[in-house]
N, C-alpha and C positions, 0 to 999 in steps of 0.2 A: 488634576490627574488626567492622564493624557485619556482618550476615547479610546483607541487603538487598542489599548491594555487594560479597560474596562473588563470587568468579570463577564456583563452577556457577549462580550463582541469574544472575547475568550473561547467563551462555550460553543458560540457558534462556530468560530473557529477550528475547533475540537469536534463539534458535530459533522464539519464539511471534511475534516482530516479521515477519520471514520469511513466517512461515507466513501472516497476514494481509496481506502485501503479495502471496503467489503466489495466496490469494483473490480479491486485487483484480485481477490478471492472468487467472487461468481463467476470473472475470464473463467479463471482456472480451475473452477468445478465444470464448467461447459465444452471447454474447450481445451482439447487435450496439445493441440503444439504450444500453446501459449503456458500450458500448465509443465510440459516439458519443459521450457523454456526460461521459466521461473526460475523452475529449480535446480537451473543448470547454469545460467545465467542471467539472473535478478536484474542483473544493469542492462544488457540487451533487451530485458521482460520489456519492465519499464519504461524504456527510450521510446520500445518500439509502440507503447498504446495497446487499446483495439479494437479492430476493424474502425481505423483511423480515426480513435478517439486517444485522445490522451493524454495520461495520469497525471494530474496535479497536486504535488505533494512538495512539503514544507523540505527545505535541506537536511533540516537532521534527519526524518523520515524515510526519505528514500535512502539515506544513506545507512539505517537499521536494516530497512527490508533488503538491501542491498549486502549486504553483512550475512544474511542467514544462512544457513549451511543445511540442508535437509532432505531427505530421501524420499517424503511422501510430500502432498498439501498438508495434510495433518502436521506433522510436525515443522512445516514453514508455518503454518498458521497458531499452534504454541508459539512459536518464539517470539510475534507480535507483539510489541509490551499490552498495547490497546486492549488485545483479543487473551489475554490470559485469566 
């Protein structure tokens, strides 16, 4: 079995995914243009980092967070599969 696709290298995987989407969430509980930003346009959010850090997330990932439609952080952060 390949390593790569081992269950812990998985999980850790899955904990580092997490951990850079609750990044993308504390921005946007702190900081309100980025939280505008988000929620107005995701792809912009995302490219742009912040305060020149930035987000490192799996393809399908971004391209979910990228997909969400929503009026508050609350309901960007329901639509999170991760965060439901």
């Amino acid at each position: 079995m390949n390593q790569f696709f081992s269950e812990p290298n998985r999980q850790v995987m899955n904990a580092y995914q997490r951990q850079e989407i609750s990044r993308i969430l504390t921005a946007a509980v702190i900081n309100e243009n980025f939280r505008k930003l988000l929620l107005t346009n995701p792809d912009k959010a995302l490219a742009a980092g912040y305060r020149g850090e930035p987000f490192h997330l799996a393809k399908e990932e971004r391209s979910q967070l990228v997909a969400i439609r929503a009026n508050s952080l609350a309901e960007f952060a329901a639509q999170i599969p991760q965060f439901r």
